[in-house]
C-alpha positions in Angstrom: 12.5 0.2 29.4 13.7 4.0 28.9 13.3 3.2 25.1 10.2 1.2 25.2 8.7 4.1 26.9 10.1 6.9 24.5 8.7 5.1 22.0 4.9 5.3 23.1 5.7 8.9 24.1 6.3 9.7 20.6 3.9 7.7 18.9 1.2 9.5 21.5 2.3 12.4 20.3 2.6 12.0 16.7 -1.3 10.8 17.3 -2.5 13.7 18.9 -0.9 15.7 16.4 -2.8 14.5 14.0 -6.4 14.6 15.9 -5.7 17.8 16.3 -5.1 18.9 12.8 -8.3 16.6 11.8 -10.1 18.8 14.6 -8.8 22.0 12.5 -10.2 21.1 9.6 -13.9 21.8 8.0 -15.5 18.6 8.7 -17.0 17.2 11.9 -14.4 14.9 13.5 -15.2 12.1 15.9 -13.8 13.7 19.3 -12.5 10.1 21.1 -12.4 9.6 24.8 -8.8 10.2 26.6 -9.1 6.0 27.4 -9.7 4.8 23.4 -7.0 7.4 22.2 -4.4 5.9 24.5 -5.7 2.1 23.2 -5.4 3.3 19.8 -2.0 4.0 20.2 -0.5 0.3 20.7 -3.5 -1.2 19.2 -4.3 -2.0 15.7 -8.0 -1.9 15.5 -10.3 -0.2 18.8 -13.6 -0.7 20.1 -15.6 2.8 20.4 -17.6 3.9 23.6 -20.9 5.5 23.6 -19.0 8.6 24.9 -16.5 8.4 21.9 -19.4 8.8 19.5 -22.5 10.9 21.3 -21.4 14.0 20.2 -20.5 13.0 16.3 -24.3 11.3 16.1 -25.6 13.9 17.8 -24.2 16.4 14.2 -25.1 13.4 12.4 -29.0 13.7 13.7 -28.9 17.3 13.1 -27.9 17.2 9.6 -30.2 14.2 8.7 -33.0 16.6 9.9 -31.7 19.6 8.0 -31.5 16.7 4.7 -35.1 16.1 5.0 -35.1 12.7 6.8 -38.5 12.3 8.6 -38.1 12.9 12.1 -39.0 9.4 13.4 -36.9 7.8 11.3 -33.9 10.1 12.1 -34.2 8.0 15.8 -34.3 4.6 13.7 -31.3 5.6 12.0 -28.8 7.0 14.6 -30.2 3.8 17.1 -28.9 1.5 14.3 -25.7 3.4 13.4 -24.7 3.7 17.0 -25.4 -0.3 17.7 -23.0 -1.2 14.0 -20.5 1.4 15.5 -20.4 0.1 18.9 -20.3 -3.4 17.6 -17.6 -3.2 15.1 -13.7 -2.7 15.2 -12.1 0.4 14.0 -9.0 0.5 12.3 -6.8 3.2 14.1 -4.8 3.3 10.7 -7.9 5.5 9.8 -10.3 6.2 12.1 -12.3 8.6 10.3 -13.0 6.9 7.6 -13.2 3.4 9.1 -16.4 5.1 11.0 -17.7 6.9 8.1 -17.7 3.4 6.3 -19.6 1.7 9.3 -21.9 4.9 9.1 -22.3 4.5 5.1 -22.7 1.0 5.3 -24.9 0.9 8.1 -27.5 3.3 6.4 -27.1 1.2 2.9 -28.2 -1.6 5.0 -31.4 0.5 6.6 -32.4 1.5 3.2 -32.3 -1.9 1.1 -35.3 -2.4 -0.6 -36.3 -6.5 -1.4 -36.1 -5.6 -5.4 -34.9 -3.1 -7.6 -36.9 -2.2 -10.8 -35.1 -1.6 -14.1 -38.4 -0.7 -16.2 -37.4 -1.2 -19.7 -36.5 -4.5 -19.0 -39.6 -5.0 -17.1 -41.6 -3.9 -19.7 -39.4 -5.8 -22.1 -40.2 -9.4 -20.3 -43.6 -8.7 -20.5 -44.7 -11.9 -23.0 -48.3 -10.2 -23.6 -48.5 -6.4 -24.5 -49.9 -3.5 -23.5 -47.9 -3.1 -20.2 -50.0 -0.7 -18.0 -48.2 1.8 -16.1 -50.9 3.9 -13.7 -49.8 7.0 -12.0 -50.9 8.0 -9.0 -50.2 11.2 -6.7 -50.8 14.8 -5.0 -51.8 17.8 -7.4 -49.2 20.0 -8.1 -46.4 17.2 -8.1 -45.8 17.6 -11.7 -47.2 14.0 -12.9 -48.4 14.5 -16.5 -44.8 16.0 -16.9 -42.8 12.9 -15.6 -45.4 11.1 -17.6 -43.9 12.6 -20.6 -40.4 12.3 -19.4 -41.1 8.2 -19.1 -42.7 8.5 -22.6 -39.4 9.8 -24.2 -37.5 7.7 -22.1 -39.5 4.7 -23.4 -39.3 5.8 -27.7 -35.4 6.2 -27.0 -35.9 2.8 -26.1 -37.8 1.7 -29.3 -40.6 1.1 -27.5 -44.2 2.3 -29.0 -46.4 4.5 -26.5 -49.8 5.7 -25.9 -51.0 8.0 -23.1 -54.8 7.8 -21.4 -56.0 11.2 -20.3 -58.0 9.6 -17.3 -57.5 13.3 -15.8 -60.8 14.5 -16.7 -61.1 16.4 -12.9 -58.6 19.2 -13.4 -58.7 22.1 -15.6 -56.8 22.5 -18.9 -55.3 18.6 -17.8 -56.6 16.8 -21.7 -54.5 19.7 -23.8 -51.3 19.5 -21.2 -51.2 15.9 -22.1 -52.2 16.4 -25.6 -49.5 19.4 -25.7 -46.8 17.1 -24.3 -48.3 13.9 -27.2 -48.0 16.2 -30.3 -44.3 17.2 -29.5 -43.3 13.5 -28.9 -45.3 12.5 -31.1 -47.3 9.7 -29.5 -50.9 9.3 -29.2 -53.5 10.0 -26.6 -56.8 8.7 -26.1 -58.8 11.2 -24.3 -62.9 12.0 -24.1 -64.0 15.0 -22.7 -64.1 16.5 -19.0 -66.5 14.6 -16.3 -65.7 11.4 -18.3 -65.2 8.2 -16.3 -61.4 8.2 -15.8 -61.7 4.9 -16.0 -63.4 4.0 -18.9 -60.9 6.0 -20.4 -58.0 3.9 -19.5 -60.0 1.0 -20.5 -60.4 2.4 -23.8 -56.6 3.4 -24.1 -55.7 -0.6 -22.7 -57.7 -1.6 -25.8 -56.8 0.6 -28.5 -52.7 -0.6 -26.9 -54.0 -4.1 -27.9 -55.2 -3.4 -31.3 -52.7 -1.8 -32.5 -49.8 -3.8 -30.8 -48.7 -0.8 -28.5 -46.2 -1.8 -26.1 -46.8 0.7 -23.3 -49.6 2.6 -21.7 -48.8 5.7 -19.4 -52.2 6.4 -17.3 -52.7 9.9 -16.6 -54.9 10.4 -13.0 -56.2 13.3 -11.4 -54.1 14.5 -8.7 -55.7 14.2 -5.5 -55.0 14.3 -2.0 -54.8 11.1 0.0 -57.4 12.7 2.8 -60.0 13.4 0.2 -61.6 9.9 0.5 -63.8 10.3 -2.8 -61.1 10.7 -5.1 -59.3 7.8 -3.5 -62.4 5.6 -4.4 -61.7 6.9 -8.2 -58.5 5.8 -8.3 -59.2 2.2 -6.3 -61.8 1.9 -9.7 -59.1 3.0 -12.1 -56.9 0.7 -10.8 -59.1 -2.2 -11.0 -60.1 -1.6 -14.3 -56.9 -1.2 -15.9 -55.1 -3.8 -13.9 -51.7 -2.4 -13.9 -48.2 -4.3 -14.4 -46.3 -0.6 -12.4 -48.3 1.5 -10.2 -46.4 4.8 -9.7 -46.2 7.3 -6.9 -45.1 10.5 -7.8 -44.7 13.1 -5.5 -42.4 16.4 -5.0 -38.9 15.8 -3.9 -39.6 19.5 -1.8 -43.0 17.8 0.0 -40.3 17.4 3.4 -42.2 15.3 6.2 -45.5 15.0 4.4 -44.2 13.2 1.5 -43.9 10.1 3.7 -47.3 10.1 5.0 -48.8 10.2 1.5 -47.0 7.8 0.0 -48.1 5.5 3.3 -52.0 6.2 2.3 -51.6 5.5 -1.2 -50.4 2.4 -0.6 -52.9 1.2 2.0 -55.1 2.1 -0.9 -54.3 0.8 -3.8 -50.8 0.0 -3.3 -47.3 1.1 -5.3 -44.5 -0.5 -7.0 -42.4 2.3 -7.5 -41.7 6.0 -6.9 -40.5 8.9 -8.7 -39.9 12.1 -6.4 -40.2 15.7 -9.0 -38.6 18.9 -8.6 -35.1 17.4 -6.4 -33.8 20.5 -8.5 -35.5 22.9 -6.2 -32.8 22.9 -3.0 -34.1 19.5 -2.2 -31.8 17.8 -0.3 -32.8 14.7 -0.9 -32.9 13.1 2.8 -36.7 12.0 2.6 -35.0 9.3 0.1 -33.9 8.0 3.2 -37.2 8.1 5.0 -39.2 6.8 2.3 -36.9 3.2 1.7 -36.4 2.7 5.5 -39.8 3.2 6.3 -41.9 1.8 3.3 -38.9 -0.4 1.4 -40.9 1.1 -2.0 -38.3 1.2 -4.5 -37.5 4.6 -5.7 -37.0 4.5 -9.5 -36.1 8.3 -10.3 -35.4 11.7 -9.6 -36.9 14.4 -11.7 -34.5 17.0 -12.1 -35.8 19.6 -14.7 -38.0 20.6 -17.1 -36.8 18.9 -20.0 -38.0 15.5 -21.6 -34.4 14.6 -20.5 -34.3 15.6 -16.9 -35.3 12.4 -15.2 -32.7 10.6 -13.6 -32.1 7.1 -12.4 -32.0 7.0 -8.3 -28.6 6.2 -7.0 -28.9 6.6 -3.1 -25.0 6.0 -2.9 -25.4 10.2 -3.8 -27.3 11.2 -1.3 -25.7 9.4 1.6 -22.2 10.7 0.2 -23.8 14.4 0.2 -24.9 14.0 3.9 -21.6 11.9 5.2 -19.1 14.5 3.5 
């Protein structure tokens, strides 16, 4: 009995040895209740208590905020997290990383979308050409840019391009796409300012047809999504052109308000896909997280600089490793 007893002694203390030296460390540590340490000692796998976890989701919430995750779905998040942690077994092998898993899994599973968009072979499958690609977004998110971005992305590809300047609202907009045309060396169609943005990207569908162009890129005047008269443009662009993609894009460094324009866009016109600008500018990257739990809108990239190059495929496995370190 003696030995039996000596035994558990020393594998008690060989376990809080090592919480302790875990607690040392950088990272935030799960801080178990007196009760589940003791089970973990003579038990293979444990089941956690609300009081074993409170104050690691209670970090988790905090940093989720400080990531850019919208504040109501910060609540969704943790509530789902805590019910997969509370209703799984730990292995007490591991315990830090058997919860990280659950907590990686768990927000993997909140942020599955019902299909994944790989455009060149969308555009690819597409039996009869043009394929019509609108965009669609706030001013200043850097649009016609990522326009240009998908352009080069889309010649590397060997696929033929043209652009339709259907931003005849905002100043100087024609020669930035023009600018961006000439160094890729694609062509535009454009007419002049106060021209139905519409009839333009009819006319760039047709000249696309004519001339067996595979893709058209529709430049659109930024607008906000409270600014109901521009809205009503963009509902008439869209069902002129009749687009195979319609693309939000929108500023990776928008924080909270990101989510609520992407929601009016799509009660307006709807949108297939999303690409989120300027994530090199000390965005964290957290409203990634807001945007697929709340809206399940696929996000297809991240811009990342100012190059033709900069545009990167999403991978949200990066951002949830960045915020559970």
């Amino acid at each position: 009995m003696k030995v039996v007893f000596d035994q558990i002694k020393k594998k008690f203390s060989e376990f809080i040895n090592n919480i302790s030296k875990k607690e040392e460390s950088k990272e935030d540590k799960i801080d178990l209740s007196l009760s589940t340490k003791v089970k973990a000692i003579i038990k293979d796998e444990i089941q956690l208590k609300d009081s074993d976890i409170d104050d690691y989701l209670e970090k988790l919430r905090l940093e989720l905020l400080k990531s850019d995750v919208a504040f109501d779905s910060v609540d969704k998040i943790i509530d789902k997290i805590r019910s997969n942690l509370l209703n799984s077994k730990v292995k007490t092998s591991n315990i830090e990383e058997s919860i990280k898993n659950i907590i990686k899994n768990s927000l993997f599973d909140i942020i599955k979308v019902d299909k994944t968009i790989d455009l060149i072979s969308l555009i690819n499958e597409k039996k009869e050409k043009p394929f019509v690609i609108l965009f669609i977004g706030p001013n200043g998110s850097g649009k016609t840019t990522t326009i240009a971005k998908i352009a080069y992305m889309l010649k590397e590809n060997n696929l033929s391009v043209v652009i339709s300047a259907s931003d005849t609202f905002r100043a100087a907009a024609i020669e930035q796409v023009l600018e961006h045309a000439n160094k890729l060396g694609i062509e535009v169609i454009a007419k002049g300012y106060g021209a139905d943005p519409a009839s333009v990207a009819f006319d760039a569908i047709a000249h696309a047809k004519s001339k067996k162009i595979d893709v058209v890129l529709i430049d659109t005047a930024g607008r906000q999504d409270s600014n109901e008269n521009l809205i009503n443009e963009v509902k008439k662009i869209n069902k002129v052109s009749k687009p195979d993609l319609r693309i939000f894009v929108g500023e990776a460094i928008a924080g909270n308000a990101l989510l609520e324009q992407i929601r009016h866009f799509s009660e307006a016109i709807g949108i297939d896909g999303i690409i989120l600008t300027k994530i090199d500018c000390d965005a964290k990257g957290g409203n990634t997280l807001s945007i697929l739990s709340e809206t399940k809108i696929p996000i297809l990239y991240l811009g990342t600089g100012e190059s033709y190059k900069a545009l990167e495929v999403y991978k949200p496995e990066a951002i949830i490793d960045s915020i559970i370190s």
